[in-house]
N, C-alpha and C positions, 0 to 999 in steps of 0.2 A: 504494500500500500504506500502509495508516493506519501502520503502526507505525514505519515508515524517516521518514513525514512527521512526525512527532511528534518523532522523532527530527531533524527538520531542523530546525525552529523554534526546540525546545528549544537547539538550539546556538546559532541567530542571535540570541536572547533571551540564553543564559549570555558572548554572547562582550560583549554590552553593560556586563560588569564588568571589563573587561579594562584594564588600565592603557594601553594605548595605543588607545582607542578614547576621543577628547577629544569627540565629535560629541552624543555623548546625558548630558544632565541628570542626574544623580546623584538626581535627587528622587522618580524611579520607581521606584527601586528595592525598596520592598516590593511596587508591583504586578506586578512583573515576578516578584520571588519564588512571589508566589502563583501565579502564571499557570505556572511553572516546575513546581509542586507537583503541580496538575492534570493538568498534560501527563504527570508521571509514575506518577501515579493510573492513568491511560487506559491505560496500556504495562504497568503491572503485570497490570491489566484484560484485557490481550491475552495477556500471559505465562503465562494461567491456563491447565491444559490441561484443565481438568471440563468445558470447553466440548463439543460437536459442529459439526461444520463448516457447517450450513447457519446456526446461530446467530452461531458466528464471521465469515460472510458478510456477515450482517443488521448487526453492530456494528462490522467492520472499514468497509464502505460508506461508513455515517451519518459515521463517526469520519473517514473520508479526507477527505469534503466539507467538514465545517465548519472543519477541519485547515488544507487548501489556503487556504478563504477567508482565515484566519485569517492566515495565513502570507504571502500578497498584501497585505494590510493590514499590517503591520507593517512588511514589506521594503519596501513605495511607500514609507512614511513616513521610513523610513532614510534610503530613496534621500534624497529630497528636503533634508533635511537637512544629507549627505557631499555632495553638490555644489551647495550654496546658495553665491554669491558675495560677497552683501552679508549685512550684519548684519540687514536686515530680514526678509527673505526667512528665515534663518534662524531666526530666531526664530518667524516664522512656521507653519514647519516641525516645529517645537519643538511649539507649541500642535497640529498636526494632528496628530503623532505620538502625543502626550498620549492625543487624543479617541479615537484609531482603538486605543490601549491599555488603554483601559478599556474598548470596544466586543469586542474580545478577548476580556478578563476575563472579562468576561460570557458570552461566548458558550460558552468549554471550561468554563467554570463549569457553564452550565447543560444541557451534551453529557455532561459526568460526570455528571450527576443521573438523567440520562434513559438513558445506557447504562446507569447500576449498576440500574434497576428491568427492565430487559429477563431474561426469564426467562429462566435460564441454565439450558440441561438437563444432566446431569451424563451420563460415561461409562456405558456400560451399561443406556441409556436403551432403545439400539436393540441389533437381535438379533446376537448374536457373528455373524464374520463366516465363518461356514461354510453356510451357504443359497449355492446353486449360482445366485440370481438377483444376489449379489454379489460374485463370482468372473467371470473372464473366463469368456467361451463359449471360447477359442481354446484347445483340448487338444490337445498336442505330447507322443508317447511315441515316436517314432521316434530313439535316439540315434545320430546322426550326426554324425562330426568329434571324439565326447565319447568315443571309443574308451581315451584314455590317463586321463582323468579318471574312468572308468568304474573302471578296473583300479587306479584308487589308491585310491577309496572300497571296491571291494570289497577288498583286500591290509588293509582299515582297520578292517573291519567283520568280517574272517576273522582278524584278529591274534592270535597267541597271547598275549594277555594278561587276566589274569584278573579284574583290577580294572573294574566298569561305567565303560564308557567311552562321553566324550560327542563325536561325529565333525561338527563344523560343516561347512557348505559355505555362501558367499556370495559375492556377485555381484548386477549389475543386475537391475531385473525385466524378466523376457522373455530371460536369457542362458541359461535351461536349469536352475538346479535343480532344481526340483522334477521333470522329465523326468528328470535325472539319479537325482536320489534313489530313485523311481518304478523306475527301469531295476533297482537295486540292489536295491531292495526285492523286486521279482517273480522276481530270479535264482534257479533253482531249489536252488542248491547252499546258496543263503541260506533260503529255505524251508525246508529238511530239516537246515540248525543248530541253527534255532530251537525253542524249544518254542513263545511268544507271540510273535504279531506284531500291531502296532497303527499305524495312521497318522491323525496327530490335524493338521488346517490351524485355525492361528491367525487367521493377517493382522490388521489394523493394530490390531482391537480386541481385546483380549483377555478372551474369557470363563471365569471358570474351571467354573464346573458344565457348560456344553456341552461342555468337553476331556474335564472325567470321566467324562459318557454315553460320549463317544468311546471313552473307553481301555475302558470298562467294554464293550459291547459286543462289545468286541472280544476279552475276555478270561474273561466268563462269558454267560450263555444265560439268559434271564428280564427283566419286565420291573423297569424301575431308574427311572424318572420319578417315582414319588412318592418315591423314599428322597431324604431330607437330601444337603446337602453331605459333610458328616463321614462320611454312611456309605457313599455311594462313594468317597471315600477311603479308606476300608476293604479295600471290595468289590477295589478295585485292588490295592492291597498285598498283603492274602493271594492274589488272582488271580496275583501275578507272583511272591513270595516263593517263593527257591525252585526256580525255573524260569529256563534261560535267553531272555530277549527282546531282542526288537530292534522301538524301538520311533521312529518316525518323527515327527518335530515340523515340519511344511513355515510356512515366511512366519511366525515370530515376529520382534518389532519393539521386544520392552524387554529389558534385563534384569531388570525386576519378576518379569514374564510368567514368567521359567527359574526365580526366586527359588520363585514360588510354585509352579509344579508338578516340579520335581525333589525334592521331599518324599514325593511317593507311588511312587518307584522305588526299591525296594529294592535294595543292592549286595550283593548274595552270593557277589563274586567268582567267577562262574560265566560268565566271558567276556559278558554281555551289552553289550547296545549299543542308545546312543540317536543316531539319526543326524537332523540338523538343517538347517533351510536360512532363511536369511536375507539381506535386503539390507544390515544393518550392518554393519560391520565389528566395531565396537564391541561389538557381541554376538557377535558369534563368537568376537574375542579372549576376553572373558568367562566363558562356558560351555566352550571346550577345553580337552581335559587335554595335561597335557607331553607327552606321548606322540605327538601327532599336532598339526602348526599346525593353523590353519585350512585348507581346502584355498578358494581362492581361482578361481571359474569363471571363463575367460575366453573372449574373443570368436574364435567361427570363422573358419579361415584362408578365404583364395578358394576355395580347392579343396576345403576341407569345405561350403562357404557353396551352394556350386554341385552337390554331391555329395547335400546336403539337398536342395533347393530342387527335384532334379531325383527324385528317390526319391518326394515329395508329388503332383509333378504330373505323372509319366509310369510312377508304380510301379515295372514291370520294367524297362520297356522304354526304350533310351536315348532321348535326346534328337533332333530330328531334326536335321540340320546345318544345316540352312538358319539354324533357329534358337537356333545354340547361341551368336553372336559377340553376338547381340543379348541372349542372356539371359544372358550374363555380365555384359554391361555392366550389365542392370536389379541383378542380384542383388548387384554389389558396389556396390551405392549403400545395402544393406543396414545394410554397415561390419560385419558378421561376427554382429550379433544374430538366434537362430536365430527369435524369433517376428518379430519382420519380415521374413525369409524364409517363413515359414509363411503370414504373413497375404498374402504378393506372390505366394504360389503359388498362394492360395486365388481370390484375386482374379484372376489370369491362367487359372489352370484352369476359371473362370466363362465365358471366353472361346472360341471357336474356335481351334484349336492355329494360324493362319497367319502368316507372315512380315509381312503387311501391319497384321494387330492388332497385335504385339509392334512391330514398328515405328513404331505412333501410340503405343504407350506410353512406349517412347524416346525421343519427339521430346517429349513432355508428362508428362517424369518429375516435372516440380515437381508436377503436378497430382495426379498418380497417386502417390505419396510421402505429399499431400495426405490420400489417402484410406487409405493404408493407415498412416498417425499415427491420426485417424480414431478404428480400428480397433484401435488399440495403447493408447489412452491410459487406457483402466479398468483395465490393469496400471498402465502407468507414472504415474499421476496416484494412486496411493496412496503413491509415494517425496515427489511433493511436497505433498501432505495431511497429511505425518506430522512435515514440519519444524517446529522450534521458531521461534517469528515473527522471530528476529535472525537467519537463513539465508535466509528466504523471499526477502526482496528481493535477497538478495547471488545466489541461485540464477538468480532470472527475470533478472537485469542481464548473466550470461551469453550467456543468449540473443540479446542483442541484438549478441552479435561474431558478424561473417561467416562462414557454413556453411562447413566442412570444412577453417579453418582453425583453426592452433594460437596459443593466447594468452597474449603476455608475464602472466605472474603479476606481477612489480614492477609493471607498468602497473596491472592488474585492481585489483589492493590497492592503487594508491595513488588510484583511481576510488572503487573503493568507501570509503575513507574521506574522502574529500572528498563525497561523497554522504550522510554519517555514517551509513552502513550500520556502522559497527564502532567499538564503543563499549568504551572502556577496560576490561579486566579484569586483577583482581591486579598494581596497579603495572607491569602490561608493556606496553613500546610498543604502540602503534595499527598498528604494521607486523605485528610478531609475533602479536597479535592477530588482525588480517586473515590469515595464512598458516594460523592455527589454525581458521580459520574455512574458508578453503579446505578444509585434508584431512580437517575433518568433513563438507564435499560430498561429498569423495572417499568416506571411510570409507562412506558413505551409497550406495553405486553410482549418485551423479547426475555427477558429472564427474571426465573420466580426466587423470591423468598422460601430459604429454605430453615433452619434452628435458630432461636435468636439465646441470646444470652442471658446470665440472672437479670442483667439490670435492663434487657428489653431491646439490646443492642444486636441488628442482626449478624448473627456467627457465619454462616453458612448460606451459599445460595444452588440454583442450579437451573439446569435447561430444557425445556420438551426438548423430544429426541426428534422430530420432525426440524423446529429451530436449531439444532446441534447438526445434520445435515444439510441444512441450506449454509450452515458457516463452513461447513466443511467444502461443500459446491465455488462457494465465491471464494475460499484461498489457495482454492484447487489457480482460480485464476489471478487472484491478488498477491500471490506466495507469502501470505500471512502470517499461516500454521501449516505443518507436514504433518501429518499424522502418522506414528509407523509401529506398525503390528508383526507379532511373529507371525502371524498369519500367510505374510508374504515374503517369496523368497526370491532376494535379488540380489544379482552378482557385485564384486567389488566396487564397480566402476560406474555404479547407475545412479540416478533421481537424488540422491542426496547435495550433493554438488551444485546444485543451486539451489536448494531448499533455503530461506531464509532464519525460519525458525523448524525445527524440530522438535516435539514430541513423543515418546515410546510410550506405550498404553498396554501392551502384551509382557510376559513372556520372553525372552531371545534365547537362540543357543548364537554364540559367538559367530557363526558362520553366516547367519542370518544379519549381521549387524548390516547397516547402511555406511559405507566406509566415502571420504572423496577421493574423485578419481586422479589426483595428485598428490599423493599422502606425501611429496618429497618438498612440496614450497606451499606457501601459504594463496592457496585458492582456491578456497572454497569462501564462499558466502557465507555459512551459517555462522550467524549469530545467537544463538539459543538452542541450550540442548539440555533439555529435561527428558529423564526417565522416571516412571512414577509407579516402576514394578523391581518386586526386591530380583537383583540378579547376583550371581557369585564374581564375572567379573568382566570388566568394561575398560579394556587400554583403547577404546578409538578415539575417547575426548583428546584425548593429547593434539591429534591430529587437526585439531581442528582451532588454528592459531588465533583468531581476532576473537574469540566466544565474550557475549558481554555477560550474558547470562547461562550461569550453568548450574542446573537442580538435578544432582544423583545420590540425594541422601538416601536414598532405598538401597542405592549400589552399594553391594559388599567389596569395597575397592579402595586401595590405598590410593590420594587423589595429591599426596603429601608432596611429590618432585612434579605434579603436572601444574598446580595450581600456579606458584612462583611466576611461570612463564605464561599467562594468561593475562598480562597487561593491562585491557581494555575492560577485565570482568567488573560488572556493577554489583551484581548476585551472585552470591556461591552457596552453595547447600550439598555437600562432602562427608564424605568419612576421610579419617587420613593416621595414619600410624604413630608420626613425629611433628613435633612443630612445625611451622612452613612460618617463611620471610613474605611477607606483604610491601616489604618494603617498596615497591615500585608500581603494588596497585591501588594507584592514589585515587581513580576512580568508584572504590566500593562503596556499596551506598548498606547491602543485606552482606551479612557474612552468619552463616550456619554451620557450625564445624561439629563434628560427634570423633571420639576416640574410636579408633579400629580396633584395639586390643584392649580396652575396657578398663583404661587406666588410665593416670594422671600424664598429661604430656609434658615432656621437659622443658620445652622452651618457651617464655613468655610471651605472647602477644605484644609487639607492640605498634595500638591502633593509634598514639596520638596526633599524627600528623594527616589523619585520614577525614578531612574537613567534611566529604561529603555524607560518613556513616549516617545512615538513619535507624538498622536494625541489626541488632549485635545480640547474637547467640551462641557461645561455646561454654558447653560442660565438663570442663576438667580442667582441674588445675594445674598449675598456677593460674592460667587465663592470662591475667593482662598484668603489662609491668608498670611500676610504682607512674604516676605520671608528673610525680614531682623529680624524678629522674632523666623521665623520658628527655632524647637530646629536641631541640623544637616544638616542646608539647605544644597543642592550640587546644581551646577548647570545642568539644565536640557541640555544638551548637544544634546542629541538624539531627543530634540521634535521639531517637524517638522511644524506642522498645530498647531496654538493657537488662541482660541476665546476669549478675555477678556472684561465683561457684567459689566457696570457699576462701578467698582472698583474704591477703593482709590491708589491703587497700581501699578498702571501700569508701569508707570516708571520704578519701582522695580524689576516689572515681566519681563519687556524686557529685563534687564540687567540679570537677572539670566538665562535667553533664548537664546543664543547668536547664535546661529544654526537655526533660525527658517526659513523656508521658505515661510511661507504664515502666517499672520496675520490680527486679525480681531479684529475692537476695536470696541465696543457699549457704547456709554455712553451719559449719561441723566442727569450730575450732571452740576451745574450752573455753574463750573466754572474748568472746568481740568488744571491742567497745561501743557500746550500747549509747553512751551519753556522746563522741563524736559523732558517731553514725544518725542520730538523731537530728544534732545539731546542722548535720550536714541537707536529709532531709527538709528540714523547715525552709532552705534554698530552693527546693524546687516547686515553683508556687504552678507551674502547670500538670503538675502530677497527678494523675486519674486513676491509676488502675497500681497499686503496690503490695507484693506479696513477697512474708518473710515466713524462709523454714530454717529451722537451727533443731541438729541433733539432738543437743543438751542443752541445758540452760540452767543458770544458776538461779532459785529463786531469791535467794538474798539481793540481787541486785537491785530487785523492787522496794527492798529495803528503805526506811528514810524517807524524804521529799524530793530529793534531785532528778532521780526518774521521772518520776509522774509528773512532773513539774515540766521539764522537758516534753511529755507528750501533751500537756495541756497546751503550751506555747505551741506546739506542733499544728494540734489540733484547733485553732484560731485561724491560722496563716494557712492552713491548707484546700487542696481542691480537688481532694481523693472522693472517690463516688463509690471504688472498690476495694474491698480491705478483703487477704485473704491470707491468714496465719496459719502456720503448719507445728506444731512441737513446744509453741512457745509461754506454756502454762503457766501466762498473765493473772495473776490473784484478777477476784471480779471487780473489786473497786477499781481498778487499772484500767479493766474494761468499760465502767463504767464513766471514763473520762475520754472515750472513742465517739459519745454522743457529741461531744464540741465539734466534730466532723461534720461541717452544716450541708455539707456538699453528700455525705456516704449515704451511696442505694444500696449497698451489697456487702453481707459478712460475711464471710466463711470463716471458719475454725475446726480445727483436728488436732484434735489433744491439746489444746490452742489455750484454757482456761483452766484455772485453779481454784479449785477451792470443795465446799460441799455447800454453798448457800450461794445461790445469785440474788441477791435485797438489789430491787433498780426504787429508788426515793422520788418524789415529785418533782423533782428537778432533773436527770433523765431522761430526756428524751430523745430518741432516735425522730429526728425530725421527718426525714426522706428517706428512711429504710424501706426498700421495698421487698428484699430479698435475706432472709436471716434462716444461714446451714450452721447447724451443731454435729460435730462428730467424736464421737469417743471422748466423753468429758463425765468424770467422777460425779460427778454433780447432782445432790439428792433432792435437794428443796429450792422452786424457784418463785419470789416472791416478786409480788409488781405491787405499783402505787396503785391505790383505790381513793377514789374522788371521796373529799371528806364530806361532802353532801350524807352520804348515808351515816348518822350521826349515832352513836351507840355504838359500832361495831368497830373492829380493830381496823384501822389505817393501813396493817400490813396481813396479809393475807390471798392463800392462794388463790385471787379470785378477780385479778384485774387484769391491764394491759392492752387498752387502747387508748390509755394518756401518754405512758411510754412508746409506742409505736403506730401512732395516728396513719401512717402512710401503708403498714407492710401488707405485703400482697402472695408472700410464699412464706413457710415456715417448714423448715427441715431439720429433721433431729434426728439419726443414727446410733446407733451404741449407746443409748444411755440407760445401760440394766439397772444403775441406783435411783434413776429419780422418780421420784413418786407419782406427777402427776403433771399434765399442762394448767397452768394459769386458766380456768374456768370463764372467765369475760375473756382472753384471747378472742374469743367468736365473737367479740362483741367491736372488733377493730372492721369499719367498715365498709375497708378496701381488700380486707382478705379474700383470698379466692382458693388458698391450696395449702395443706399442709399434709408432709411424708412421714411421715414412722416406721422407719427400718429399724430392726435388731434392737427393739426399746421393750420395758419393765411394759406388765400388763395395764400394769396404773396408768403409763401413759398412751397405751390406745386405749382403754376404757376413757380416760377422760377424753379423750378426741373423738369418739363416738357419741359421746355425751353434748359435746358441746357441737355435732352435727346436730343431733338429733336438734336439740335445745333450737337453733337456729333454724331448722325445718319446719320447729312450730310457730318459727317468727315467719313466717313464710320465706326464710332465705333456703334457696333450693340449688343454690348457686357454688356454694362453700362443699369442696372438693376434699375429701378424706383418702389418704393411701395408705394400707400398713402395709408390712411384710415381715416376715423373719428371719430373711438371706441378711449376711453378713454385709455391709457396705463399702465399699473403698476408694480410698477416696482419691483415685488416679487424674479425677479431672481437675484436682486442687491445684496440679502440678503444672499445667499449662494455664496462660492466658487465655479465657474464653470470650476473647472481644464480642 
C-alpha cells in the first residue's frame, strides 16, 4: 500500500535527525528535507477523496513501486554504514549512502510530477449508485432470527411522537438491514399510517438529483427528468408538506449525504418518519434523534442461522436428518451473517439434496467458504473502498491474524505502529491514537469487539471470516500481508521475495519455509516476519536483512547473534540464549525478549540511549543496567509499558521513565527499598495501570508511619485506575489508604492482604471501584461502614457496603476457606451486576445466595451469582489485561 510505505520511509529519513543517531552526516540534511516534503506531497495526493477508485488504483500502484525501490536504497545504505567496523569502510559507506540519496531525490521528485499530471476524475463522474448492475444480485426479504429487531423498529416507527423523527439502523454489510428495513416498510399496519411512502438506496456515492427523481416519483405522477435541481426540491416539499411519510434512506455512507437531503422533509409534527440504514456508526450517531439510539443489527444466533438457512433451501419442508448434523456444522462456519447463509444455501441448493455432496463440502469447507467470499464480496468490498487511506493498511494487516481467533488489541496497536501505520494526531500518544483508529474499524462494521477488561477497556478484538478474506483478496494485490501456511509447499526460490510483510499461521517443517531467492545480499523486501505457531527451529530470519518488524516469540530459537545485525528493527518479540548488544538498534520502539534456557541472562540490557522505546518486556535478570551509569543515559520519554524483573534499580528506572503508563514490578530480592521505590513512583503522574509481585516481604516494614505515609502522598498525586498486587501481604489499614486513589477502577490481590479482620470506617471509600478480585487471603471477618441512620444498632457490622463502594460492579473472591460471610447490604450497592465464588467457606456462598435471593425480592433480577469449587489461579494476574 503506497501510503503506509511512504509513511515508512518518511520515518526512516525523519528519524536521521534524531540526536542519538551518530551514524549519518549532518550534511544531508537539506536533501533529506526535500525528499521529506515530496513524500508528503504524495500522501496528501492520496488523502484527496475527488478521486474514483480505478484512478486511485493506477496512482496508488506506480507510487508503491518506486516507494519500495526507494526505500531499499536508502535502508542498504544505513545498513552499511551502523555496522561498518573500521573507519574506512565507513566512510565508504558515507559516500554510497550520499549517491543512492540523491538517486532518491530524484526519483519521488520526478513520481510527484508524473502522479500530479495523471487525470484525476472527480466524484460524480460515474452514475449514482442505484443501477441494479451495481448493487449485489443476492436479495434476502425472508426475516428470520430479526423477529425482536423487527418489533423494535416497528414500536419506533409507530411511536407516539409527533416530532419527524429520524430511526437509524447499522451494522455490517450483508447482516440484514436493508431486509430488515424492507420487512418494516411493506408491514401493512405501516402502509395504512402513512399517507407517502418513499425508498431512496444511496450507497457509497452519493447522488443528489437521482435521490430527488426517487423521492419525486414516489410522491407525484408525471414526468420530472427535464425539471432542474431546485424544482424537485420543490416538487418534494409541497408533495410531503403536510402529509404524514415514512420515508426510507437504505446504505448512506456521509454525513454530507443526510446534511444535504434532510432539507426537503418537511416537519409538521405529524408523526412522520425517516427510517435509515447504514454501515457507520458515525452516521447513525449523527442523524438520530434523542428519542431513539441507534438501533445496532446484530449477528444470528445458531439456531436462527440454521432456522434461515433451512426456510431458503427446503421452504416448508424440514430438513432431512441424515443431513441436519452436517448442515449445522457448514452453516455455523457462517458466524451468524445472514447473506453468507443465503449465498451457502444458494450454493448447496445448486446441489443434489445427499449426505455424500454435503459431506464433500464438509471435508472442503476452506474451499467452498472460498466461493461463497466469492460471492459476498461486491457487498463487502464497498466497507473497504470507502476507507480513508490511514485505515486501509491498518484494516488489511488484520487479516493476516489467524481465522476465528481473537486479537490482543495492545499487540495489534503496538504492530501497527511500529509499521507507522498511525501517525500522530492532536499531541496524543501513538497508543491512543492506534485505539482510535481501531473503533473507527469498529464504528465502520469491518471489525468486532471481542473480551474487554476488569475496568471495561476493550482486551481483545477480531474478524468475520468473510471480512478476513476480502483482506486477504486486496493484499493479494496491495502486498500488505503474505499469509503463509504449511499447507503449501514451495520451492527455495518462490513468492517470498517480494512479499512485503509476512505472516506464518500453520505449522512448518523446515523445508517448507519460504526462503528469498538471494539469500547471498540483501534483496528481499520483506519487512515483517511474524510467526505465530510454536516451531522447534527457524534460521531463515537471519536472511532477511532490513526486517523492521520481527515477532517469533512462539519460535523455539536462539534469535541471540541474528538480532544484533537487524539495524532497522522497531519490534522484536524472541527467545534468545545470551544477552545480545542493541547497541546500534536505535530504532526500537517494542522489544520482547524470553530466556531460551530458562534462566537469568548475563549480560545487562542497556536500553538508555534508545529515545524511541515505547514497550519494554524482558524477564530475567539482571535486565537493564544501573542508568545512573549508563555512558549517554536520556530519558526514556516515549516508553509507555515497563516490566522490571528483579532488579537493583528500580528506583533508578522509574525516575529515568517519567511517561510511563503501565508498570510492572517483579521482585524476589529480600529486601527492596520500598520507601525509594515509592518515592520514585509519586513521579509518575501518568501512570494507569501498576502491578507489584515480590516473593517475600517483610511485614515489619509496615511498621511505624513512614510507609503508609508515603503511600498516602502516593495516593493524592496519582492517576492509577488499576492496582494489581501479587505476595504483598499489606496489613488492611494499609489497604485501607489505596481508597485516596481517586482515579482506581480495578483491584486485584493474591495473597496480597494481611490480617484476619478487614474494619473499612466511614471515611473509606472506594470512590470509582468498579472491579474488586480477592485471592487467597486469610481473612475471617469483613466489616463495612453502616449509615448511622439506623440508630440502636452497632455502627460496625457485617451488614453494609454500599457507602464504601458506591460504584462496584464485579466482586470476586477465591480461596477464602476462613471467612465467614459476605457483607449482607453488598447487594444493596447499586451498580453491582456480578459477583464469583470460587474455592470459598460455605458461609460465603450461603451469604451470596442470600443476598440474590434478598434482591430478587426487591425485584432486582439482574445481580448475577457464580460459585464453584475448582481451585483458582491466578495466571491472568501476571499479564496486563489492557
Amino acid at each position: 500500500m503506497a501510503y503506509a510505505a511512504i509513511s515508512s520511509l518518511m520515518y526512516t529519513l525523519e528519524q536521521l535527525f534524531k540526536p542519538n543517531q551518530p551514524f549519518v552526516c549532518r550534511s544531508y540534511t537539506q536533501h533529506v528535507q526535500s525528499l521529506c516534503q515530496n513524500l508528503s506531497a504524495l500522501q496528501d495526493l492520496l488523502d484527496d477523496t475527488t478521486k474514483d477508485i480505478e484512478t486511485l488504483k493506477v496512482i496508488e500502484k506506480r507510487m508503491r513501486n518506486v516507494v519500495y525501490k526507494a526505500e531499499y536504497r536508502v535502508e542498504s545504505s544505513l545498513r552499511r554504514i551502523i555496522l561498518a567496523d573500521r573507519e574506512d569502510k565507513r566512510q565508504k559507506a558515507y559516500t554510497s549512502f550520499y549517491e543512492e540519496l540523491l538517486k532518491v531525490k530524484g526519483q519521488i521528485y520526478f513520481l510527484t510530477k508524473e502522479v500530479m499530471q495523471i487525470n484525476v476524475k472527480k466524484h460524480g463522474s460515474k452514475s449514482a449508485a442505484f443501477s441494479q448492475d451495481q448493487k449485489s444480485t443476492i436479495v434476502e426479504n425472508t426475516v428470520v432470527g430479526m423477529e425482536d429487531d423487527f418489533n423494535t423498529i416497528l414500536d419506533r416507527v409507530t411511536a407516539q411522537i409527533d416530532e419527524l423523527t429520524v430511526i437509524p439502523i447499522f451494522g455490517m454489510g450483508g447482516i440484514g438491514k436493508t431486509t430488515l428495513a424492507r420487512k418494516v416498510y411493506d408491514d401493512s399496519s405501516v402502509c395504512s399510517r402513512f399517507d407517502k411512502l418513499a425508498w431512496v438506496t444511496i450507497s457509497e456515492e452519493y447522488n443528489e438529483r437521482q435521490m430527488l427523481l426517487e423521492v419525486v416519483s414516489s410522491v407525484t405522477t408525471g414526468g420530472n427528468q427535464e425539471k432542474s435541481d431546485d424544482e424537485l426540491m420543490e416538487i418534494v416539499y409541497r408533495g410531503l408538506k403536510g402529509r404524514r411519510f415514512l420515508i426510507v434512506i437504505d446504505d448512506i455512507w456521509s454525513t454530507e449525504a443526510w446534511d444535504q437531503m434532510q432539507r426537503i422533509f418537511p416537519n409538521d409534527d405529524n408523526k412522520s418518519r425517516i427510517l435509515l440504514t447504514t454501515r457507520l456508526k458515525y452516521v447513525a450517531d449523527y442523524v438520530n434523534c434523542p428519542d431513539f439510539p441507534p438501533h445496532s443489527k446484530s449477528f444470528l444466533s445458531l439456531e436462527d442461522s440454521w432456522n434461515l438457512f433451512t426456510e431458503k433451501i427446503f421452504k416448508k419442508d424440514p430438513c432431512p436428518p441424515l443431513l441436519e448434523e452436517i448442515g449445522k456444522h457448514i452453516v455455523q462456519q457462517c458466524q451468524g451473517l445472514p447473506l453468507s447463509i443465503v449465498v451457502v444455501a444458494g450454493l448447496l441448493g445448486k446441489m443434489d439434496l445427499t449426505h455424500d455432496n454435503w459431506k464433500n463440502v464438509e471435508e472442503n469447507l476452506s474451499s467452498f467458504f472460498g466461493t461463497v467470499s466469492e460471492r459476498c464480496q461486491s457487498i463487502l468490498s464497498l466497507s473497504y473502498n470507502y476507507l480513508p487511506q490511514y485505515l486501509k493498511a491498518c484494516f488489511l494487516y488484520v487479516g493476516g491474524f489467524p481465522e476465528d481467533k481473537e486479537i490482543n488489541v495492545s499487540q495489534l496497536i503496538r504492530l501497527w505502529i511500529a509499521e507507522q501505520f498511525v501517525k500522530a494526531r492532536n499531541d496524543k500518544r501513538l497508543e491512543v491514537v492506534g485505539e482510535e483508529y481501531l473503533q473507527e474499524l469498529i464504528d465502520r462494521s469491518l471489525i468486532l469487539t471481542g473480551k474487554q477488561s476488569a475496568n471495561g477497556r476493550m482486551r481483545s478484538c477480531k474478524i468475520h471470516d468473510l471480512l478476513r478474506q476480502l483482506c486477504l483478496s486486496e493484499t493479494h494485490t496491495e502486498n500488505v500481508v503474505h499469509v503463509m501456511n504449511g499447507n503449501v509447499v514451495v520451492s527455495s526460490v518462490e513468492v517470498i521475495d517480494d512479499q512485503r510483510r509476512v505472516i506464518g499461521l500453520h505449522k512448518h517443517e523446515e523445508k517448507q519455509v519460504y526462503r528469498p531467492a538471494h539469500s547471498n545480499d540483501i534483496t528481499s523486501i520483506t519487512r515483517t516476519f511474524i510467526s505465530m505457531q510454536y516451531l522447534k527451529t527457524y534460521s531463515t530470519v537471519s536472511e532477511f536483512k532490513l526486517l523492521k518488524v520481527l515477532d517469533v516469540s512462539s519460535v523455539h530459537y536462539d534469535f541471540s547473534s541474528v538480532i544484533p545485525e537487524l539495524v532497522h528493527l522497531r519490534y522484536v518479540a524472541a527467545k534468545i540464549r545470551k544477552g545480545v548488544s542493541l547497541a546500534k538498534l536505535r530504532n526500537l520502539q517494542t522489544i520482547i525478549l524470553r530466556s531460551l534456557v530458562g534462566k537469568a541472562l548475563e549480560q545487562p540490557l542497556d536500553i538508555w540511549t534508545m529515545s524511541e522505546l515505547r514497550h519494554l518486556d524482558i524477564r530475567s535478570a539482571p535486565l537493564y543496567c544501573n542508568p545512573l551509569e549508563a555512558e549517554n543515559s536520556l530519558f526514556l520519554n516515549n516508553l509507555q509499558n515497563l516490566y522490571v524483573y528483579n532488579s537493583p534499580f528500580i528506583a533508578e528506572i522509574i525516575r529515568k521513565t517519567p511517561n510511563l503508563k503501565k508498570l510492572k514490578v517483579l521482585d524476589d530480592s529480600e529486601r527492596p527499598d520500598w520507601s525509594a521505590i515509592l518515592d520514585s513512583l509519586i513521579l509518575l503522574k501518568q501512570l494507569e495501570t501498576l502491578l507489584i509481585k515480590v516473593e517475600s516481604i517483610d511485614i515489619n516494614i509496615f511498621s511505624g508511619d513512614i510507609l503508609p505515609c508515603k503511600i498516602k502522598k502516593m495516593t493524592f498525586s496519582s492517576n492509577i485506575k488499576k492496582l494489581i498486587l501479587l505476595d504483598t501481604c499489606i496489613p488492611w489499614e494499609v489497604v485501607n489508604l489505596l481508597a485516596n486513589l481517586s482515579n482506581l477502577e480495578v483491584l486485584k490481590g493474591y495473597r496480597s492482604f494481611n490480617g484476619k479482620y478487614w474494619r473499612l470506617n466511614e471515611d473509606v471509600v472506594f470512590r470509582k471501584l468498579k472491579y474488586l478480585q480477592i485471592i487467597y487471603i486469610a481473612m475471617e471477618r469483613w466489616k463495612v461502614f453502616r449509615d448511622k441512620q439506623f440508630v440502636g444498632l452497632e455502627m460496625w457490622e457485617l451488614a453494609g457496603g454500599s457507602n464504601n463502594f458506591p460504584m462496584l460492579e464485579q466482586l470476586k473472591l477465591h480461596g477464602l476457606r476462613k471467612l465467614e460471610e459476605i457483607p449482607e447490604s453488598i447487594g444493596d450497592i447499586m451498580t453491582l451486576k456480578f459477583i464469583e465464588i470460587k474455592y470459598c467457606s460455605s458461609g460465603v456462598e450461603n451469604s451470596a445466595k442470600r443476598i440474590q435471593q434478598e434482591q430478587e425480592s426487591l425485584g432486582n433480577y439482574e445481580l448475577q451469582i457464580i460459585t464453584a469449587k475448582v481451585r483458582s489461579y491466578p495466571a491472568e494476574l501476571f499479564e496486563f489485561q489492557d
